[in-house]
C-alpha positions as CSV (number, residue, x, y, z in Angstrom):
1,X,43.7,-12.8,48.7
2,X,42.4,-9.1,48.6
3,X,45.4,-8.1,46.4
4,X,43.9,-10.9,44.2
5,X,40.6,-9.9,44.2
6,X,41.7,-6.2,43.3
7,X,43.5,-7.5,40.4
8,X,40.3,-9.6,39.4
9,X,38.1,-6.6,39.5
10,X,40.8,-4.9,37.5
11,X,40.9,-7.1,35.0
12,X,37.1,-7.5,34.9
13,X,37.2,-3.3,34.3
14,X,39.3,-3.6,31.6
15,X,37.7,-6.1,29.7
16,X,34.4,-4.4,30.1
17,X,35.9,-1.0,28.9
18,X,37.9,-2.7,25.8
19,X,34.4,-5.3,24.7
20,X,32.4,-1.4,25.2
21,X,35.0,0.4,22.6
22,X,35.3,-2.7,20.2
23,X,31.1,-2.6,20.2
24,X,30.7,0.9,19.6
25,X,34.0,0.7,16.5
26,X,32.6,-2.0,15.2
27,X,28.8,-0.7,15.0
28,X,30.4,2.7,13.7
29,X,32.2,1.0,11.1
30,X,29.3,-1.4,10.1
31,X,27.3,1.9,10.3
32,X,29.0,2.9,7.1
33,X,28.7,-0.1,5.5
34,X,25.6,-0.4,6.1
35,X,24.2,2.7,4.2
36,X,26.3,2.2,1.6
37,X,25.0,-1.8,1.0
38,X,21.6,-0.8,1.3
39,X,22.2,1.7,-1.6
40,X,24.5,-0.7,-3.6
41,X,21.6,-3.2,-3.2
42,X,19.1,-1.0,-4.5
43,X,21.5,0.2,-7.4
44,X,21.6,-3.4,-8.0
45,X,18.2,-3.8,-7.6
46,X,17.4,-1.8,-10.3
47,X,19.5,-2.8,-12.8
48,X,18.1,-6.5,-12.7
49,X,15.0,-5.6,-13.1
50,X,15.8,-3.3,-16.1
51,X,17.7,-6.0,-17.6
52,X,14.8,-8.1,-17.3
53,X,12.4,-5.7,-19.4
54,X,15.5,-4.8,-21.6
55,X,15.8,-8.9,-21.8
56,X,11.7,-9.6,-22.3
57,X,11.6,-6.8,-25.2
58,X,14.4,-7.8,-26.9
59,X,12.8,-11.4,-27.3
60,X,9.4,-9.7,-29.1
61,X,11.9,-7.7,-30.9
62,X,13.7,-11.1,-32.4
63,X,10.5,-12.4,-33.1
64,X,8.7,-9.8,-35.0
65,X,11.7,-9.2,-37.1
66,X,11.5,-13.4,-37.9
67,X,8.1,-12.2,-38.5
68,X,8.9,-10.0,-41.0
69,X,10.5,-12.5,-43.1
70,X,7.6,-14.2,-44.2
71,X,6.9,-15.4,-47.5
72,X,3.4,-13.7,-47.7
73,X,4.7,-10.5,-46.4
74,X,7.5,-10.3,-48.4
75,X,5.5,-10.6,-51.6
76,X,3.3,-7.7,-50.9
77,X,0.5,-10.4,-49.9
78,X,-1.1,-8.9,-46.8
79,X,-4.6,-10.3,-46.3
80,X,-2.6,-13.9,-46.8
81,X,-0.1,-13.1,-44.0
82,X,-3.0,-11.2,-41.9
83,X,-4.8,-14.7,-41.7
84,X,-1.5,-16.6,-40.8
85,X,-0.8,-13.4,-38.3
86,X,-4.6,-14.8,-36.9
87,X,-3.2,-18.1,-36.4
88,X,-0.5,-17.2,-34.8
89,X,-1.6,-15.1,-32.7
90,X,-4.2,-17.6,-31.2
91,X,-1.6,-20.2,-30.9
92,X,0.8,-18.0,-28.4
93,X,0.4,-18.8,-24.9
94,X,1.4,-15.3,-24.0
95,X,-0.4,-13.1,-26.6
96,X,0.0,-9.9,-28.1
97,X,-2.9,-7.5,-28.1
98,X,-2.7,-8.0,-32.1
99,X,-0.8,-7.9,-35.5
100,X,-0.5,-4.9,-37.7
101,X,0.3,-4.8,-41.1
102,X,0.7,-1.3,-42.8
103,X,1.9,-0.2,-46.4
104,X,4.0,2.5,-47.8
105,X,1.4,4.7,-47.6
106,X,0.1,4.4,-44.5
107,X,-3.1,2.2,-44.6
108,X,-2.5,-0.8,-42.4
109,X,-4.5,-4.2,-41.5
110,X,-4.6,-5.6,-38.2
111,X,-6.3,-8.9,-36.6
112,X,-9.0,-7.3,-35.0
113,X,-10.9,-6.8,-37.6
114,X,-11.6,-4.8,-40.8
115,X,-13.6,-3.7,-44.0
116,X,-14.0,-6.8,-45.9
117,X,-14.8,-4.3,-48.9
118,X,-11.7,-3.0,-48.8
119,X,-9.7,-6.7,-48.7
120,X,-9.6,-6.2,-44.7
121,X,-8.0,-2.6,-44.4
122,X,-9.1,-1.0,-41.4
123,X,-11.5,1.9,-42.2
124,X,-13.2,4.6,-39.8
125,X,-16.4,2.0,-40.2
126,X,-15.6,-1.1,-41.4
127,X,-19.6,-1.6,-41.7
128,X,-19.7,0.5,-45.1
129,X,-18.3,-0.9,-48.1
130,X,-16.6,3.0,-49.2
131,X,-15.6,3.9,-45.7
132,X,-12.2,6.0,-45.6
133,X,-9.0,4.1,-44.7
134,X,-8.4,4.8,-41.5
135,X,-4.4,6.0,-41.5
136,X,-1.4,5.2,-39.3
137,X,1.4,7.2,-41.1
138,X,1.3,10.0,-38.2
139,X,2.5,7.1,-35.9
140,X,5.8,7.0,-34.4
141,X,6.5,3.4,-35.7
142,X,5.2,4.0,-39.0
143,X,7.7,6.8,-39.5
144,X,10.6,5.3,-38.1
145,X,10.2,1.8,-40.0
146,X,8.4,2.8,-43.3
147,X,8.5,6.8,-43.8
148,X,11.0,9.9,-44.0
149,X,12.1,9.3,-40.8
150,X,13.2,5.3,-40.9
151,X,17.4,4.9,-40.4
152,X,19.6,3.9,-43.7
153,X,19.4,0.2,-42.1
154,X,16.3,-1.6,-41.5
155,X,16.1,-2.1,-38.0
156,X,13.2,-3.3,-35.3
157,X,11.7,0.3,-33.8
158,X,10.0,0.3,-29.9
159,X,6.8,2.8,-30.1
160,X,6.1,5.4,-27.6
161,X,2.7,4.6,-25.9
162,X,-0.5,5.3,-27.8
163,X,-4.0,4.1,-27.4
164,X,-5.1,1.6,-30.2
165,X,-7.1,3.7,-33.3
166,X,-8.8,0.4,-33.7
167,X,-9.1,-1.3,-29.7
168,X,-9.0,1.8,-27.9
169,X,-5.9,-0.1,-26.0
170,X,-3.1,1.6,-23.8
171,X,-0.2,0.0,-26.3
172,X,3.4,-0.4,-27.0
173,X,4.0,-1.4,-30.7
174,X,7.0,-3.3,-32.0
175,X,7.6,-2.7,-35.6
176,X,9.7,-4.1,-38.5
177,X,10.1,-3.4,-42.0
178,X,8.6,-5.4,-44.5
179,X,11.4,-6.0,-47.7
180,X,10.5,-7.6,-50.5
181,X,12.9,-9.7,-52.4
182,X,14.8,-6.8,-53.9
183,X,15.1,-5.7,-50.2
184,X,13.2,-2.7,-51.2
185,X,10.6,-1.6,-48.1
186,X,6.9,-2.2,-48.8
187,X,5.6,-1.7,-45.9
188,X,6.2,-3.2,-41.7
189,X,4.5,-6.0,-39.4
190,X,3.8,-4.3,-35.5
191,X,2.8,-6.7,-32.5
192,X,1.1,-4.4,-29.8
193,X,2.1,-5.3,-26.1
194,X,-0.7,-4.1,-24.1
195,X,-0.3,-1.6,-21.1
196,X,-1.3,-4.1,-18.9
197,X,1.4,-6.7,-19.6
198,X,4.1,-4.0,-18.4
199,X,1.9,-3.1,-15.6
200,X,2.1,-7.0,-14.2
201,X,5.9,-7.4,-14.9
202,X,6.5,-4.1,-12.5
203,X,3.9,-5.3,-10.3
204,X,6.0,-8.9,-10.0
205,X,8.9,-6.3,-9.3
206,X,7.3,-4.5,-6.7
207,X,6.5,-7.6,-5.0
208,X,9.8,-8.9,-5.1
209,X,11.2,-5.7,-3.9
210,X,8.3,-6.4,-0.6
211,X,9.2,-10.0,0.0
212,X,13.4,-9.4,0.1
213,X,13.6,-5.9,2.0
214,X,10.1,-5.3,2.9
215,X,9.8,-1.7,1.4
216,X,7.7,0.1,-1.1
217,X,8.7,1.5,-4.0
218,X,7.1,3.8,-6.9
219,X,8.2,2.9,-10.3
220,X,8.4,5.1,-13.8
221,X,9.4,3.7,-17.0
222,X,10.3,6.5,-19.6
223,X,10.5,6.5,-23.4
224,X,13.3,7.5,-25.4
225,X,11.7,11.2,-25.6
226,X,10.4,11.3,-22.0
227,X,7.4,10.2,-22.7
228,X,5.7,7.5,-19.4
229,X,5.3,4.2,-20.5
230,X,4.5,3.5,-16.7
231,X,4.1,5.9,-13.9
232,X,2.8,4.5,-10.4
233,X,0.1,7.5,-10.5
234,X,-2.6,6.2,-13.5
235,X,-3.5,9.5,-14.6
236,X,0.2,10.3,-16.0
237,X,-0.7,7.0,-18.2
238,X,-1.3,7.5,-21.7
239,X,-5.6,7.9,-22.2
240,X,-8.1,9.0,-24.5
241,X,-9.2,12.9,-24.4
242,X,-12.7,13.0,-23.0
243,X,-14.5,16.3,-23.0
244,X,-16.6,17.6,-20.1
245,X,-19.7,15.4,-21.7
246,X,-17.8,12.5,-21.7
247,X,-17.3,12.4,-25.3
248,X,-14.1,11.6,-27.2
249,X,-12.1,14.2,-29.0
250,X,-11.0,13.2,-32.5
251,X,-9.0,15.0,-35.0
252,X,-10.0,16.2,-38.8
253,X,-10.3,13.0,-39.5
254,X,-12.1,11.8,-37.2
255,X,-9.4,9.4,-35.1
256,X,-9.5,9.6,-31.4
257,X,-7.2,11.7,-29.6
258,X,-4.9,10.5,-26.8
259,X,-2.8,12.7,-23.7
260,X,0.5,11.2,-23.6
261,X,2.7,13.0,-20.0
262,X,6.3,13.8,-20.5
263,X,8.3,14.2,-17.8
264,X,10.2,17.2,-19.3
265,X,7.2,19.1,-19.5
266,X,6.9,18.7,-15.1
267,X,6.5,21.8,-13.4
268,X,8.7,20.3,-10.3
269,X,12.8,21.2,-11.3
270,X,13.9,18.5,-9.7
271,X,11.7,15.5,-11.4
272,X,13.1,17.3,-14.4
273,X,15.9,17.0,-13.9
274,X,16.1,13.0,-13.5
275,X,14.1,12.9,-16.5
276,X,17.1,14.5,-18.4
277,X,19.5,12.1,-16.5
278,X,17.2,8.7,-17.4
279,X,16.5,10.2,-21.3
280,X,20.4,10.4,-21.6
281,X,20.6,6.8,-20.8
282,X,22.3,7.3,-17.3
283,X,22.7,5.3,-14.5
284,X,22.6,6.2,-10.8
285,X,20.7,7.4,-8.0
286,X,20.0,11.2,-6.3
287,X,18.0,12.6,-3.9
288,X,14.7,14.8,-5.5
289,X,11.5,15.8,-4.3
290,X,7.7,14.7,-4.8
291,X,5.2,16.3,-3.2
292,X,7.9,18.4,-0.2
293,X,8.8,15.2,0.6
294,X,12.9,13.6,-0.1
295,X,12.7,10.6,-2.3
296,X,15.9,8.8,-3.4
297,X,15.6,7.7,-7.2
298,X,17.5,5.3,-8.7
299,X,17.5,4.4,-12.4
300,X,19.0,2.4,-15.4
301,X,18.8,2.1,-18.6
302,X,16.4,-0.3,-20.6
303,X,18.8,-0.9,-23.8
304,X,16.6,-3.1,-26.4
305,X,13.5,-0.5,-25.5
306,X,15.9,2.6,-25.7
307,X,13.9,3.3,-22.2
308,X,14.9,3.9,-18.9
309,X,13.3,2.4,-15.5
310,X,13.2,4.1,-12.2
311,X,12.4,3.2,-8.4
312,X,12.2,5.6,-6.0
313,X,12.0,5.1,-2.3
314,X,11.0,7.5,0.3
315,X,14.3,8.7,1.8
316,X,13.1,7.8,5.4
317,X,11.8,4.8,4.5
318,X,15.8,3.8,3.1
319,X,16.9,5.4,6.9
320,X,14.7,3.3,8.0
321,X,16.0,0.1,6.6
322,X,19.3,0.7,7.4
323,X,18.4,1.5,11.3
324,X,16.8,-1.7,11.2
325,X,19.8,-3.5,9.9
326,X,22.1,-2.0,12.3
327,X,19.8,-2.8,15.2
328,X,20.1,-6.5,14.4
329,X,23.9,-6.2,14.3
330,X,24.0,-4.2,17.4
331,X,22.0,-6.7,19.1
332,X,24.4,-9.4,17.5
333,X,27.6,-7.3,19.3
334,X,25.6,-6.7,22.7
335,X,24.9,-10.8,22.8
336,X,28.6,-11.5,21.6
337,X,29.9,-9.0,24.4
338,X,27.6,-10.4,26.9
339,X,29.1,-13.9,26.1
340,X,32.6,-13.1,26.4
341,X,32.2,-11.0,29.8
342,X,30.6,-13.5,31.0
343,X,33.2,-16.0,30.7
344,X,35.8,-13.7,32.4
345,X,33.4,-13.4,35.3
346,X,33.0,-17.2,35.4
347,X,36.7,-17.7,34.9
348,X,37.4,-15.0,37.5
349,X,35.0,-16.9,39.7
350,X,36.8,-19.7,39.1
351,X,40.4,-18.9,39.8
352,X,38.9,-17.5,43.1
353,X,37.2,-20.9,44.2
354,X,40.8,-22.5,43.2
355,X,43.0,-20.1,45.3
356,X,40.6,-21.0,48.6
């Protein structure tokens, strides 16, 4: 019986020496995995979402070229098309800020008002009958639809941000050329997208980020030149120039001035850097530095927008999440152990009782 016994507490050694190495392979292994998933998620992460935006521009994009294509606009009639622009606009559900309608030379119309004078062109007072047109051909989306700068091929052009001449709104402005029936260009139809409808589709992001992993995230969306359309700290949003009275600064002739930030123009080397990486239409992630402190970034391309979004994460708060991963799956191994040496002690106990 004692020889048994021995053999029993052998055996009971052994299997508590073997379940300790196969815990701490398995955690090491898992370990791994772990940090790797929890990247790969966030890579993944990130790419729905831009996808998302890339998919939600690309449907303005369809419709302001359709746009573009109406009879009214296509004759060279604007003030007709401006009031069907009007209707339009009050019939969408989700609606744009407004229309713009501008001409080869740079005057435009919009449907927030204008100089009835002046058959609706916007005007710096639309009060006086002679007020000067008010002018849009210094505009990104002007030049690359209707002037020197527009591609061989007709093609629907995403702004940089800008604040509205006319509403004084933080803006995005999708743009199209206007052909007549000779297919000549006459002039191009832009629907604004406020700053606040990207704000709330990042927003829904962020929250979705919060609900599945339970982490905070700071988000950037860049133009094709650099420029922020979004940046999770306001004042690197496009705004108005305000001098130290409070007044607005306006050029020669007389239109408001707006700071727009570019992330190539950041003092910090290594937020520079990711701009460069994000411009080139890149995908990845790296580790860079905000403030002394390590922040993982990871970004992808927006494709209809030519943009790029980025989240970044706190590095520790990314340890963090994986520590709490593995903890759960440690205690998941410790319980399984637990279980099965268990069982050999009961078994043990067992065969014991039987030999008696």
């Amino acid at each position: 019986m004692a020889s048994y016994k021995k053999r029993l507490l052998f055996l009971f050694t052994i299997t508590f020496i073997l379940l300790t190495g196969m815990v701490r392979f398995i955690y090491s292994t898992i370990e791994q995995y772990t940090n790797q998933s929890v990247e790969n998620y966030l890579n993944q992460k990130t790419a729905y979402f831009s996808e998302k935006l890339s998919g939600r521009v690309q449907a303005y994009k369809h419709e302001v070229k359709a746009l573009s294509t109406h009879p009214a606009l296509r004759k060279g009639e604007f003030l007709s098309a401006r009031n069907f622009l009007f209707d339009y606009l009050e019939s969408k559900v989700t609606k744009y800020e407004k229309f713009i309608i501008g001409d080869i030379h740079g005057n435009f119309l919009n449907t927030s008002g204008g100089n009835p004078a002046q058959g609706m062109y916007r005007t710096h007072n639309d009060k006086i009958p002679d007020s000067p047109k008010k002018k849009i051909d210094n505009r990104d989306y002007w030049l690359k639809t209707v002037g020197y700068l527009r591609p061989s091929n007709p093609s629907t052009y995403v702004s940089n941000p800008m604040v509205s001449y006319t509403t004084n709104t933080k803006q995005i402005v999708v743009a199209h050329p206007i052909q007549n029936n000779k297919n000549e260009i006459i002039g191009l139809i832009g629907a604004t997208l406020p700053w606040e409808l990207f704000n709330g589709w990042l927003k829904e992001f962020e929250f979705e980020l919060k609900k599945e992993m339970d982490i905070t995230t700071k988000m950037v969306v860049l133009s094709r030149d650099g420029y922020y359309w979004y940046h999770w700290n306001p004042n690197f949003i496009v705004s108005e120039i305000v001098n130290k009275d409070g007044e607005h600064s306006t050029d020669s002739e007389g239109l408001k001035l707006s700071k727009r930030f570019n992330i190539l123009n950041d003092p910090n080397e290594s937020i520079k850097f990711i701009g460069k990486e994000m411009i080139k239409g890149h995908q990845g992630n790296t580790i860079q530095t905000i403030d002394n402190v390590p922040h993982k970034w990871f970004y992808n391309p927006i494709h209809s927008a030519e943009a790029s979004l980025g989240l970044i994460f706190e590095e520790a708060s990314v340890h963090d999440k994986n520590r709490f991963f593995l903890r759960q799956i440690l205690s998941y191994l410790l319980i399984i152990a637990l279980i099965i040496l268990m069982l050999v002690i009961y078994l043990g106990y067992k065969s014991v009782q039987y030999r008696r």
